[in-house]
PDB file of N, CA, C and O in Angstrom:
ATOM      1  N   UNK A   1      14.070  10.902 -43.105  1.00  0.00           N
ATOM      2  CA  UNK A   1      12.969  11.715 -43.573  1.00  0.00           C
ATOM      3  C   UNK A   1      12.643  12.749 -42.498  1.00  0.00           C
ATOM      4  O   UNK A   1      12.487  12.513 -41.300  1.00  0.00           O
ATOM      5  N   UNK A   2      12.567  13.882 -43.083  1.00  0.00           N
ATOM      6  CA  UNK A   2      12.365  14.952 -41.906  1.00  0.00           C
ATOM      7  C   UNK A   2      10.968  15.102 -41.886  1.00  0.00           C
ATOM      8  O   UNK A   2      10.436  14.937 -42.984  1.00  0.00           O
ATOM      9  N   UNK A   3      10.027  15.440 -40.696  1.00  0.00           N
ATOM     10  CA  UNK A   3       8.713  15.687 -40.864  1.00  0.00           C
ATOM     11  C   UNK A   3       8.506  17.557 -40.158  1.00  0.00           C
ATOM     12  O   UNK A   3       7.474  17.905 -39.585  1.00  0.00           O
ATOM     13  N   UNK A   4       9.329  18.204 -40.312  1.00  0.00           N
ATOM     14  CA  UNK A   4       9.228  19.603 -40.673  1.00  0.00           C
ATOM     15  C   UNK A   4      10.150  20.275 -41.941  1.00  0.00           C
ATOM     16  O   UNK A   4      10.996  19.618 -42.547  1.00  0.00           O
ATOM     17  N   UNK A   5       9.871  21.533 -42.198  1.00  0.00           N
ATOM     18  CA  UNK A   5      10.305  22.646 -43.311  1.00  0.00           C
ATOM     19  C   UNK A   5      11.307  23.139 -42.229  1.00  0.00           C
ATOM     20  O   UNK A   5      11.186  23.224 -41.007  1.00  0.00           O
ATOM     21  N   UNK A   6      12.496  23.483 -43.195  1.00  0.00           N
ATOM     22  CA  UNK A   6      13.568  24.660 -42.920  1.00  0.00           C
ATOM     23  C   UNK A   6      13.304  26.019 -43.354  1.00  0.00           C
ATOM     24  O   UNK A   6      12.722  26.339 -44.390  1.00  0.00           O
ATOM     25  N   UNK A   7      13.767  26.763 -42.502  1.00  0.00           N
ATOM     26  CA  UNK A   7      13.369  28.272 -42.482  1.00  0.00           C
ATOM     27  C   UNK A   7      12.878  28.891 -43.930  1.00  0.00           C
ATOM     28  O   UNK A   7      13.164  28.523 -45.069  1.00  0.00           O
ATOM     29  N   UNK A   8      12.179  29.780 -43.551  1.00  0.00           N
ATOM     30  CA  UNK A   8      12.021  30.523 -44.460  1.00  0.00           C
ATOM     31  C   UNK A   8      13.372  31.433 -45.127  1.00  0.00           C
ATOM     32  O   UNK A   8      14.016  32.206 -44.418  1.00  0.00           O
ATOM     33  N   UNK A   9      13.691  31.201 -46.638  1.00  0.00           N
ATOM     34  CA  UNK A   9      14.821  32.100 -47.596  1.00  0.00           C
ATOM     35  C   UNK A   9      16.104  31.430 -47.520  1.00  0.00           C
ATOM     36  O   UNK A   9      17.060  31.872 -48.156  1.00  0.00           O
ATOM     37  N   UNK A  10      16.224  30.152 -46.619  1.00  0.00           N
ATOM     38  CA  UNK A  10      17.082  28.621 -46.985  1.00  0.00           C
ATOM     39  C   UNK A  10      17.203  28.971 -48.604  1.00  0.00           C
ATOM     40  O   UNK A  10      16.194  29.477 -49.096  1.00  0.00           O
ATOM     41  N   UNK A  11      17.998  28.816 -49.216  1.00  0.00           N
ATOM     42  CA  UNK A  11      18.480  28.313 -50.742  1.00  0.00           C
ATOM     43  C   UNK A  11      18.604  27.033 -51.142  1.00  0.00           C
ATOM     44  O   UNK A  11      19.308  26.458 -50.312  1.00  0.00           O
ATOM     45  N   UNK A  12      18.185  26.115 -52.218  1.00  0.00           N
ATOM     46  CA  UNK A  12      18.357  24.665 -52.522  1.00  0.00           C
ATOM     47  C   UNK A  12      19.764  25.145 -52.921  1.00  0.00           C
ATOM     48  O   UNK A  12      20.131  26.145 -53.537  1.00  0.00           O
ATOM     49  N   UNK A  13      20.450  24.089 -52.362  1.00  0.00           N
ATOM     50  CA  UNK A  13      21.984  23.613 -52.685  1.00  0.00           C
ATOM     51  C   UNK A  13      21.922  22.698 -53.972  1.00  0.00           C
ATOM     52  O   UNK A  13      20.905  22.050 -54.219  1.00  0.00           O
ATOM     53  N   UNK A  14      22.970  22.664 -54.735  1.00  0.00           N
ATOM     54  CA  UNK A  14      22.916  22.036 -55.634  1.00  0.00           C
ATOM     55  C   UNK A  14      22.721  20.399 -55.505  1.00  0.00           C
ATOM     56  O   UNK A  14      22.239  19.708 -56.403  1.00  0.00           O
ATOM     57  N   UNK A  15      23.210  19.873 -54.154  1.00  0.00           N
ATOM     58  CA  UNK A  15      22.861  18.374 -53.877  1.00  0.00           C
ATOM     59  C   UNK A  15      21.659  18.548 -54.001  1.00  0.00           C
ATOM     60  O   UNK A  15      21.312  18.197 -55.129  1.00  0.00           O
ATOM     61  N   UNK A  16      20.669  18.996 -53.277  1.00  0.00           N
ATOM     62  CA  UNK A  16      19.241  18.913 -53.281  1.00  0.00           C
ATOM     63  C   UNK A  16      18.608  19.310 -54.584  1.00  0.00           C
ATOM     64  O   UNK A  16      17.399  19.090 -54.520  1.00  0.00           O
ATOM     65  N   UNK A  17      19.035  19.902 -55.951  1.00  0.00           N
ATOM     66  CA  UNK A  17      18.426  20.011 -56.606  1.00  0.00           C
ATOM     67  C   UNK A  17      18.570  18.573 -57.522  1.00  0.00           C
ATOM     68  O   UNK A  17      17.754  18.047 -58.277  1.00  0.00           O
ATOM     69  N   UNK A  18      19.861  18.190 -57.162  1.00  0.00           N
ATOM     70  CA  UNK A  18      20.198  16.702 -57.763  1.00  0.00           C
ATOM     71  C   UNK A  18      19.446  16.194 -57.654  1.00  0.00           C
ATOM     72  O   UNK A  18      18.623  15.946 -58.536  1.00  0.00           O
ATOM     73  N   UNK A  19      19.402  15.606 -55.839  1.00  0.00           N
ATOM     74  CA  UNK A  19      17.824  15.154 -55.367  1.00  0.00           C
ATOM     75  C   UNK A  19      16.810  14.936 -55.977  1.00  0.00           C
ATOM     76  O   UNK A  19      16.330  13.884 -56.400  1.00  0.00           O
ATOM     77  N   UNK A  20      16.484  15.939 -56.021  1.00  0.00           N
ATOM     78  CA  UNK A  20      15.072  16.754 -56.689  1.00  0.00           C
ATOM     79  C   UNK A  20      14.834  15.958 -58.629  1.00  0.00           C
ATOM     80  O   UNK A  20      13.794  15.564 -59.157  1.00  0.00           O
ATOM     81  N   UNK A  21      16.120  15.993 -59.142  1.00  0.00           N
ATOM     82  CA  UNK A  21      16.026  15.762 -60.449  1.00  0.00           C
ATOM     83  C   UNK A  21      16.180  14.296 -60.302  1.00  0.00           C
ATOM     84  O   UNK A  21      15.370  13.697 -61.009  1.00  0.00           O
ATOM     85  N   UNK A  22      16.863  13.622 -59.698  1.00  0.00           N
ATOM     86  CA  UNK A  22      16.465  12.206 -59.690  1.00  0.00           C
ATOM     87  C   UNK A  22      14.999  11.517 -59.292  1.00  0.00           C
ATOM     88  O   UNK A  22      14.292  10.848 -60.046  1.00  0.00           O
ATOM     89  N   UNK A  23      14.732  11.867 -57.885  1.00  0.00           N
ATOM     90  CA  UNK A  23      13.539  11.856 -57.644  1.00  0.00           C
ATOM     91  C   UNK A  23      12.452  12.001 -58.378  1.00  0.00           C
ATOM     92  O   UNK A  23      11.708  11.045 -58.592  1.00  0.00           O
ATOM     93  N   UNK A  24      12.186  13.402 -58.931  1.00  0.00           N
ATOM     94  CA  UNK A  24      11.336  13.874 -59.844  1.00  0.00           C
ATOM     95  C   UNK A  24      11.196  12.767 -60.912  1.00  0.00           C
ATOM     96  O   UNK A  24      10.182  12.086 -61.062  1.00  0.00           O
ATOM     97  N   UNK A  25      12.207  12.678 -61.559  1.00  0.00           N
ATOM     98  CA  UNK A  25      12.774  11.174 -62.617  1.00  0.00           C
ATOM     99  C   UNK A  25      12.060   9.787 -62.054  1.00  0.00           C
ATOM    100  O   UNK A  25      11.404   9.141 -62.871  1.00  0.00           O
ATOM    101  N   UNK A  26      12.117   9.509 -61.271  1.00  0.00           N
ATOM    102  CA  UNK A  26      11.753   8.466 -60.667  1.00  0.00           C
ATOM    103  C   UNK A  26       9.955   8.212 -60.717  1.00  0.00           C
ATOM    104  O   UNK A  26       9.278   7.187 -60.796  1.00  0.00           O
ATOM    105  N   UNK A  27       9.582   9.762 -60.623  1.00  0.00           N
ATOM    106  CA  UNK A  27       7.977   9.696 -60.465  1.00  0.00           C
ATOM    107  C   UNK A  27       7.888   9.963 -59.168  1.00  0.00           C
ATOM    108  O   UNK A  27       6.892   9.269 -58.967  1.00  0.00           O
ATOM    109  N   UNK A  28       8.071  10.302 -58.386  1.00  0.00           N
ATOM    110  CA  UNK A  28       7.637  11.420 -57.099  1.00  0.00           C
ATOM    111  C   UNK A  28       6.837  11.912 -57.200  1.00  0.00           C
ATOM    112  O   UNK A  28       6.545  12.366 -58.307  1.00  0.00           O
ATOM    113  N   UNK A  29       5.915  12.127 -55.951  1.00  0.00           N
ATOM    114  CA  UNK A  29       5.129  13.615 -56.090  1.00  0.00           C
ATOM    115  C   UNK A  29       6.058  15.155 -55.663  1.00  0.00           C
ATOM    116  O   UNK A  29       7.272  15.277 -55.506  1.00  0.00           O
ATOM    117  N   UNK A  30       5.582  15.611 -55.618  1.00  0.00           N
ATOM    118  CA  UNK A  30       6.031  17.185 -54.903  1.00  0.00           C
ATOM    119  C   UNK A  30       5.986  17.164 -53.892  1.00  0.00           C
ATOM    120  O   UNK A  30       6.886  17.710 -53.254  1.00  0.00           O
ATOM    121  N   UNK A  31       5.029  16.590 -53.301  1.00  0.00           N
ATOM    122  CA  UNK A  31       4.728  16.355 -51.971  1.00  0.00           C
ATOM    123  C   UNK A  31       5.968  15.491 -51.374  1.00  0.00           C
ATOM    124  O   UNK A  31       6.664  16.003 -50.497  1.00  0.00           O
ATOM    125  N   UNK A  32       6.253  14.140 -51.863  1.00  0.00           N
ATOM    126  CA  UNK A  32       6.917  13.171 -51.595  1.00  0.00           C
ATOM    127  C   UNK A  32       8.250  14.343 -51.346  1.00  0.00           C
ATOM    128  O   UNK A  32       8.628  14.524 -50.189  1.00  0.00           O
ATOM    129  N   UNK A  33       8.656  14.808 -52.044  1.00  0.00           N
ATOM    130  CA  UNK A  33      10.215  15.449 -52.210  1.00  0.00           C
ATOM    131  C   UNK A  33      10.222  16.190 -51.175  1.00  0.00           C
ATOM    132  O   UNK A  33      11.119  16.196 -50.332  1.00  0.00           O
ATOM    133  N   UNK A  34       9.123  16.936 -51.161  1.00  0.00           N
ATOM    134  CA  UNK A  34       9.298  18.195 -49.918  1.00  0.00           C
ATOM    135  C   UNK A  34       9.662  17.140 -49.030  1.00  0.00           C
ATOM    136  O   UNK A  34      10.870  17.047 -48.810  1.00  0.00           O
ATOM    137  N   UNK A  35       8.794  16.198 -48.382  1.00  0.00           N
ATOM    138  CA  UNK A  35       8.989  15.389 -47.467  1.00  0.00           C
ATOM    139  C   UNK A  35      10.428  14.771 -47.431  1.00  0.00           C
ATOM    140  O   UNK A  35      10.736  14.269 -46.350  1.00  0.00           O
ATOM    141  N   UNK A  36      11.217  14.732 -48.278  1.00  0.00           N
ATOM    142  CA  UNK A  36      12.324  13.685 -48.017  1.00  0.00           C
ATOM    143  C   UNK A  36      13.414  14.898 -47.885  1.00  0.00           C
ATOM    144  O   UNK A  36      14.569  14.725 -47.498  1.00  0.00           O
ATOM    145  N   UNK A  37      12.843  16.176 -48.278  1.00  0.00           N
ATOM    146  CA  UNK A  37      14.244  17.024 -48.463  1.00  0.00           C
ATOM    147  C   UNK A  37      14.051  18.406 -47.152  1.00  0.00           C
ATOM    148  O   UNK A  37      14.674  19.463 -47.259  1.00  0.00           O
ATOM    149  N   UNK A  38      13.230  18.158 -46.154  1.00  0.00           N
ATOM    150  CA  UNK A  38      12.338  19.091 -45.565  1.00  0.00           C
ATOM    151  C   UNK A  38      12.124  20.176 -45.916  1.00  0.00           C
ATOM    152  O   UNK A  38      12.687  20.865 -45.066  1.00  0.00           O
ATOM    153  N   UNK A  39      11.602  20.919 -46.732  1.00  0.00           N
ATOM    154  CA  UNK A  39      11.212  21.871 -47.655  1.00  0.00           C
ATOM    155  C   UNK A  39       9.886  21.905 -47.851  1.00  0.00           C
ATOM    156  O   UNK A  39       9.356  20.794 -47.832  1.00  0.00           O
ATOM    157  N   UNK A  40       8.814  23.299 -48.126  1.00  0.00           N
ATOM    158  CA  UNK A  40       7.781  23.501 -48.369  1.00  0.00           C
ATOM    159  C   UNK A  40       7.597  22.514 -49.355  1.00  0.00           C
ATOM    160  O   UNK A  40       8.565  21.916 -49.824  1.00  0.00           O
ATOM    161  N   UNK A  41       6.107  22.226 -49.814  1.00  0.00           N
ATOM    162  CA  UNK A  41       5.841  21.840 -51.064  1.00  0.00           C
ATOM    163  C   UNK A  41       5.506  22.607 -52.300  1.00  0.00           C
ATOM    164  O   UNK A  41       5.429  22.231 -53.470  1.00  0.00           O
ATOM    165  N   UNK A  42       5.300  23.955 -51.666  1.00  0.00           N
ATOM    166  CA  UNK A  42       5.254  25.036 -53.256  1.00  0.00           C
ATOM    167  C   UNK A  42       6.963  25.194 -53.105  1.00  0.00           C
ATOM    168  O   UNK A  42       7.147  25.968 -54.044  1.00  0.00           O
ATOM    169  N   UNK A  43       8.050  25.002 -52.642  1.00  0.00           N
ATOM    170  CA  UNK A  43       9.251  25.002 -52.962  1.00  0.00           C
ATOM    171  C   UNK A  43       9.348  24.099 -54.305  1.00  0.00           C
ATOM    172  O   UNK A  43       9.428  24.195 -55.530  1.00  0.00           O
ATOM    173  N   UNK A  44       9.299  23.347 -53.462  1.00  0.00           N
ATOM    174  CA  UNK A  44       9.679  21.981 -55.154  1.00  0.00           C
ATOM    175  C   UNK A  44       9.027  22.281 -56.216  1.00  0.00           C
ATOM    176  O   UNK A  44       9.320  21.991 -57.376  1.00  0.00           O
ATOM    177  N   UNK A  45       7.741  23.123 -55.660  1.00  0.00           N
ATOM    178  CA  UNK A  45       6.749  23.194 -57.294  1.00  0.00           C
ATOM    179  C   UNK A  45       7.687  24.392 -57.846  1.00  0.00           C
ATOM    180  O   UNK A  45       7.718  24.510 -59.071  1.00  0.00           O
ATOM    181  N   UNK A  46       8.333  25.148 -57.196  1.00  0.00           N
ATOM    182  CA  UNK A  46       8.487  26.660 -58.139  1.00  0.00           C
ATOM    183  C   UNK A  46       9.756  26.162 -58.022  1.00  0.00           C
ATOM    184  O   UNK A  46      10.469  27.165 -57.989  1.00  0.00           O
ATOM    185  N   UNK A  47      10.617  24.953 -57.919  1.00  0.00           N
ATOM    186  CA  UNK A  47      11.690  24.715 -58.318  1.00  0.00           C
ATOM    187  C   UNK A  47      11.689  24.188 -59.748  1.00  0.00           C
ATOM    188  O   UNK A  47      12.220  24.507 -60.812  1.00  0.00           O
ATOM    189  N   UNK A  48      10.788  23.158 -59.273  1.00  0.00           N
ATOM    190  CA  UNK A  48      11.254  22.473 -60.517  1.00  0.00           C
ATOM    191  C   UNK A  48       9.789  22.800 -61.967  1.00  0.00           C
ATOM    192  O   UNK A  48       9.282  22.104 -62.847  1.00  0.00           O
ATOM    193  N   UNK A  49       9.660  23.912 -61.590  1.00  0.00           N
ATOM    194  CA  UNK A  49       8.839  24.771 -62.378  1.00  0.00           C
ATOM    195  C   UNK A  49      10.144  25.776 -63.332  1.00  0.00           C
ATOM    196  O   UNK A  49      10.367  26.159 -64.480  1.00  0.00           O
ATOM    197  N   UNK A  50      10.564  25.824 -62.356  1.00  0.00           N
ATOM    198  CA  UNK A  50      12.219  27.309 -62.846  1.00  0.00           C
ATOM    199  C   UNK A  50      13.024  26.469 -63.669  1.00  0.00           C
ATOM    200  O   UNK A  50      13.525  26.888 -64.713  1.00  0.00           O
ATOM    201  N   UNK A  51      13.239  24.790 -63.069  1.00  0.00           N
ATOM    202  CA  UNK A  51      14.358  24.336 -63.809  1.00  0.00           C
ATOM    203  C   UNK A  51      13.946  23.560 -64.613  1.00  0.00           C
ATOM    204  O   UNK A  51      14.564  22.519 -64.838  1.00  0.00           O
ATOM    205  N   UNK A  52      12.709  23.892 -65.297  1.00  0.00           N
ATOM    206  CA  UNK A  52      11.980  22.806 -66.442  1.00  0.00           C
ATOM    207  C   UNK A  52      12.671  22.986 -67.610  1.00  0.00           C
ATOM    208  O   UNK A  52      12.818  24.202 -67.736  1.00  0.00           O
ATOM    209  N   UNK A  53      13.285  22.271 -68.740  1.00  0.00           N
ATOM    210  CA  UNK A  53      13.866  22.952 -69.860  1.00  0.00           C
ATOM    211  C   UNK A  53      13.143  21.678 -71.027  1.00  0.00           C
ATOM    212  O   UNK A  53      12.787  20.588 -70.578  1.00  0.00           O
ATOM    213  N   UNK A  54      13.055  21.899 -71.999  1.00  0.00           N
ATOM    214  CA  UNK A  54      12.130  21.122 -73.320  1.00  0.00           C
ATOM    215  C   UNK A  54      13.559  20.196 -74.106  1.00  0.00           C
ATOM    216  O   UNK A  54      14.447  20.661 -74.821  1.00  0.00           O
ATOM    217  N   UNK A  55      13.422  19.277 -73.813  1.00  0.00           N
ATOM    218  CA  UNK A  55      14.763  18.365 -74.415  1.00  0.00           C
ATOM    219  C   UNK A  55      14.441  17.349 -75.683  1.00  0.00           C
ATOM    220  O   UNK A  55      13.354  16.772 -75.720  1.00  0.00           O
ATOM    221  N   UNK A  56      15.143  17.211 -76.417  1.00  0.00           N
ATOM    222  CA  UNK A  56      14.698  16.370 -77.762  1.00  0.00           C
ATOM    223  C   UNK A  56      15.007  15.068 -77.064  1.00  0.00           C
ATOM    224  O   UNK A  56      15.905  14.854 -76.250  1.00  0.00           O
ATOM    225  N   UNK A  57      14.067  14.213 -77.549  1.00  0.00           N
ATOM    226  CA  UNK A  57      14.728  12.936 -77.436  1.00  0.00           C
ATOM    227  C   UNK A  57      14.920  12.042 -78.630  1.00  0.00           C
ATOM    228  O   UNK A  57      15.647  11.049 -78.627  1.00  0.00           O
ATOM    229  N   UNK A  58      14.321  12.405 -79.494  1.00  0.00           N
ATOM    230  CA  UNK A  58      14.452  11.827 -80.925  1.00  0.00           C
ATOM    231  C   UNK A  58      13.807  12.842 -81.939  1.00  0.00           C
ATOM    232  O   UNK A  58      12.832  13.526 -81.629  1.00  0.00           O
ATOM    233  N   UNK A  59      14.535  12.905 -83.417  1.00  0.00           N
ATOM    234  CA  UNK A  59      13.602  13.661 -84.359  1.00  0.00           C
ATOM    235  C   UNK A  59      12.565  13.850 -84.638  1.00  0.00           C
ATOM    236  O   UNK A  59      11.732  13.205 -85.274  1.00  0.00           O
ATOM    237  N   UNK A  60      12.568  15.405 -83.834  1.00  0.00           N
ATOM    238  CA  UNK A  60      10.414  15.672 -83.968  1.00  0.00           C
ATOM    239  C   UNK A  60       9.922  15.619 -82.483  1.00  0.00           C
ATOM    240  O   UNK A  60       8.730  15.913 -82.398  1.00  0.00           O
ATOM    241  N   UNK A  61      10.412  15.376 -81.509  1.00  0.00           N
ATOM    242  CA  UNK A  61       9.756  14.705 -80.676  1.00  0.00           C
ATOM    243  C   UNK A  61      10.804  15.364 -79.288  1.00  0.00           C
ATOM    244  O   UNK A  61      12.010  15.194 -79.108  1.00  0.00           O
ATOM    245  N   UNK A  62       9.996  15.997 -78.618  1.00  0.00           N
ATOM    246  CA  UNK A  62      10.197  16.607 -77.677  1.00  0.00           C
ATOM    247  C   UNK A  62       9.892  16.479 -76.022  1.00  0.00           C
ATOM    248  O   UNK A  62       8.715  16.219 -75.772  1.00  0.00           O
ATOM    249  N   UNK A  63      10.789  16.624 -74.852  1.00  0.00           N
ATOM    250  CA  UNK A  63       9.789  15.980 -73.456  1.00  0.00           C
ATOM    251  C   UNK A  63      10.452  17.275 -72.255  1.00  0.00           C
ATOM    252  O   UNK A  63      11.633  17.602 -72.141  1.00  0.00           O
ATOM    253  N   UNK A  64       9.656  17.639 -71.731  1.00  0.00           N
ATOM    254  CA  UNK A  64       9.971  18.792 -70.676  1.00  0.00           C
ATOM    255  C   UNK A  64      10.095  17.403 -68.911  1.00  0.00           C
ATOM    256  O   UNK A  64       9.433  16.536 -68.340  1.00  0.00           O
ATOM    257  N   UNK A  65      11.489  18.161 -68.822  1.00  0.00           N
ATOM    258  CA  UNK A  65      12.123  17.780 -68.103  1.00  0.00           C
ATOM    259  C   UNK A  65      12.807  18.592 -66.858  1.00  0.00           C
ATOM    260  O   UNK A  65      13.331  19.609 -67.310  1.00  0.00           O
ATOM    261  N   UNK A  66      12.957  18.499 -65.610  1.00  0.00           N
ATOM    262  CA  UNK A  66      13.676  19.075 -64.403  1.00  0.00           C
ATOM    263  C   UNK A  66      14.829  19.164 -64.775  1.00  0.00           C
ATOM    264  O   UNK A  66      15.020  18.040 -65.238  1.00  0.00           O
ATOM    265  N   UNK A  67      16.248  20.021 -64.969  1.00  0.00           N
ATOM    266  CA  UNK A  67      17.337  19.636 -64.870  1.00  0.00           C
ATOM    267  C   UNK A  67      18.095  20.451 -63.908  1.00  0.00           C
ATOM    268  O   UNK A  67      18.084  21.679 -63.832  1.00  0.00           O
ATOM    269  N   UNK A  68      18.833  19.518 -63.098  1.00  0.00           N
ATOM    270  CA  UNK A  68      19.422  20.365 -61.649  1.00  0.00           C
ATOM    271  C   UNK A  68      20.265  21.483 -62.094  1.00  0.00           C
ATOM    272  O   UNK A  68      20.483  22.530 -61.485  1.00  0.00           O
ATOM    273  N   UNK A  69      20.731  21.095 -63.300  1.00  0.00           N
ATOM    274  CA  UNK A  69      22.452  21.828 -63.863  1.00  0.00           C
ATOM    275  C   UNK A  69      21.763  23.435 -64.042  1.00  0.00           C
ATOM    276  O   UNK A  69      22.161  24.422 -63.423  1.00  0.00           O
ATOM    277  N   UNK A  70      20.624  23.415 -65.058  1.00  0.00           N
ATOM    278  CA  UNK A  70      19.966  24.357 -65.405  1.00  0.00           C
ATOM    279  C   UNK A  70      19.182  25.178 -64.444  1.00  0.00           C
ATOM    280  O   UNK A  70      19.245  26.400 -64.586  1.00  0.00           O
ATOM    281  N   UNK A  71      18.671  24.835 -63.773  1.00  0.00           N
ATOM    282  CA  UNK A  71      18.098  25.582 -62.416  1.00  0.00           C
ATOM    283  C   UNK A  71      19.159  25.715 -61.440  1.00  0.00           C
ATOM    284  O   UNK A  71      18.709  26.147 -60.378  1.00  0.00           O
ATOM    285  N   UNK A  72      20.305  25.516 -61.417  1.00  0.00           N
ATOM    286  CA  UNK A  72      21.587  25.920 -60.576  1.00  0.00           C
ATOM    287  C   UNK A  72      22.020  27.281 -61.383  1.00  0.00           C
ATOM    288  O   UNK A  72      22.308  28.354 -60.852  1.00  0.00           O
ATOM    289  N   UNK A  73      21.995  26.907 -63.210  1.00  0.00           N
ATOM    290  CA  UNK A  73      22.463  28.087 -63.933  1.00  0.00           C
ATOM    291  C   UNK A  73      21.718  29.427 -63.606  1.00  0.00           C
ATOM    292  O   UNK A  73      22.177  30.552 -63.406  1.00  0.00           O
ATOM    293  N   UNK A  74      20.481  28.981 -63.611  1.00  0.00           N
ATOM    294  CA  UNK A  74      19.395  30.264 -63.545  1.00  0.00           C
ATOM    295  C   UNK A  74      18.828  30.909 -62.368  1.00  0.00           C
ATOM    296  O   UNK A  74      18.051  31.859 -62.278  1.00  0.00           O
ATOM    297  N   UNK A  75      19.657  29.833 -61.060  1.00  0.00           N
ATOM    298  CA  UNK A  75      19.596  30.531 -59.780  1.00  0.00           C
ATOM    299  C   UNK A  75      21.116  31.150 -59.372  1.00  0.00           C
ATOM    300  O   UNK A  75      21.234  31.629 -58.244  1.00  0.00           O
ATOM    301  N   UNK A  76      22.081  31.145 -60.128  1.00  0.00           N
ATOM    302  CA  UNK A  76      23.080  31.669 -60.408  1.00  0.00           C
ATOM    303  C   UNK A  76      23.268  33.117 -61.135  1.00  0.00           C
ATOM    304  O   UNK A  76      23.590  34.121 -60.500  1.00  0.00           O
ATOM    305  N   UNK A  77      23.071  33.110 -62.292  1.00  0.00           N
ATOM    306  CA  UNK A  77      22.314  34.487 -63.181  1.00  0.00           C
ATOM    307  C   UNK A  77      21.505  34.809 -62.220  1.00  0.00           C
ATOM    308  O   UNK A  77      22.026  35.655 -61.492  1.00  0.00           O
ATOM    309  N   UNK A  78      20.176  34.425 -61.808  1.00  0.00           N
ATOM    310  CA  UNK A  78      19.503  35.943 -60.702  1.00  0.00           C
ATOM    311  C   UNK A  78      20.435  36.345 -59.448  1.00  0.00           C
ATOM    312  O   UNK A  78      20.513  37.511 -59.059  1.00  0.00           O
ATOM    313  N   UNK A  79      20.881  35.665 -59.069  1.00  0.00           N
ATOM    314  CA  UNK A  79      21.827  35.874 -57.510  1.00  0.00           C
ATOM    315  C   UNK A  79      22.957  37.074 -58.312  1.00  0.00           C
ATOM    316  O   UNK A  79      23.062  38.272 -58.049  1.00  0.00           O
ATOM    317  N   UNK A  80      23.725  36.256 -59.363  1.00  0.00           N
ATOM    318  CA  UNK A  80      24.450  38.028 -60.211  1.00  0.00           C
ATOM    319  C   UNK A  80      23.546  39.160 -60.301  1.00  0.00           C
ATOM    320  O   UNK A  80      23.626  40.191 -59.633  1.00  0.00           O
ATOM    321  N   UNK A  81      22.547  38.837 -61.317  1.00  0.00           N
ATOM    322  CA  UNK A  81      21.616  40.150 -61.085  1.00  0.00           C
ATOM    323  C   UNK A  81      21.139  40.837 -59.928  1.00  0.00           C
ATOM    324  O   UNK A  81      20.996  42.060 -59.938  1.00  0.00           O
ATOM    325  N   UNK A  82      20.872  40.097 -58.886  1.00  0.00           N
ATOM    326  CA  UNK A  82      20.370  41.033 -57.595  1.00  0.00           C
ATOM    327  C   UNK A  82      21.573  41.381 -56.988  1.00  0.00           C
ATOM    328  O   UNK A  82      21.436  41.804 -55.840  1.00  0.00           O
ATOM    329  N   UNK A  83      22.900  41.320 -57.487  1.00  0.00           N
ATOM    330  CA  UNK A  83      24.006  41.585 -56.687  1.00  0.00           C
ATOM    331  C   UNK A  83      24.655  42.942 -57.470  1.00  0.00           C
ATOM    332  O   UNK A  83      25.295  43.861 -56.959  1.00  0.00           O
ATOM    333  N   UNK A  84      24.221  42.726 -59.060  1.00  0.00           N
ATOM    334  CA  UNK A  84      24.659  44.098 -59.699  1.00  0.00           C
ATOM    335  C   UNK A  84      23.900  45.104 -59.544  1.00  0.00           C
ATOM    336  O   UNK A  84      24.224  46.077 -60.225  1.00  0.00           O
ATOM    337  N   UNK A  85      22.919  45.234 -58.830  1.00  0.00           N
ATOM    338  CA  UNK A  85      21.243  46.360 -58.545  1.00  0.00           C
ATOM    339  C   UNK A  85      22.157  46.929 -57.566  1.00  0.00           C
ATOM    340  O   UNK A  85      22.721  46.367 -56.627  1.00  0.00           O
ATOM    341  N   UNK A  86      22.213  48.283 -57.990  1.00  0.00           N
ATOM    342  CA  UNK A  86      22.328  49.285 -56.235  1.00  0.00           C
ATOM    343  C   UNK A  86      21.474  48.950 -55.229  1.00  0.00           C
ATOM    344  O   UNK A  86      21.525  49.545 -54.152  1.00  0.00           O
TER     345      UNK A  86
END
C-alpha cells in the first residue's frame, strides 16, 4: 500500500483500471482504491465516473457498472482524437 500520489498527468494503465474494476466490485471506497493504487482520490472518481456503462442483467432491469475494457476504449478514442488535432 502506498501512502503517497504519483505525479501529476501519470495515465491509469490498463492493470490498474482492472484493479479499479475488481475492487470497485468488491465494494471499496474511492478513497480505499486511491490508497491501494497511489493515485489522487478525484482520480478514481473521474475514472470510474468515465468508465461507468448501464448493463442489463435480466429483462427490464438494468445496473450501472465500472468496466475496465470500456474506459480503456474511451481513453483510447480521446488519446486518437488529441493526436488527430493540429
Amino acid at each position: 500500500m502506498q501512502h503517497h500520489y504519483t505525479l501529476k498527468g501519470k495515465h491509469l494503465t490498463i492493470t490498474e483500471r482492472y484493479l479499479i474494476e475488481r475492487w470497485n466490485r468488491d465494494g471499496k471506497s474511492n478513497r480505499q482504491i486511491a490508497q491501494l493504487l497511489g493515485k489522487a482520490p478525484q482520480t478514481i472518481h473521474n475514472e470510474i465516473k468515465r468508465g461507468t456503462i448501464l448493463q442489463q442483467v435480466r429483462k427490464g432491469k438494468f445496473e450501472r457498472s465500472y468496466s475496465a475494457d470500456y474506459a480503456q476504449l474511451v481513453y483510447e478514442d480521446k488519446l486518437r482524437a488529441g493526436a488527430d488535432c493540429p
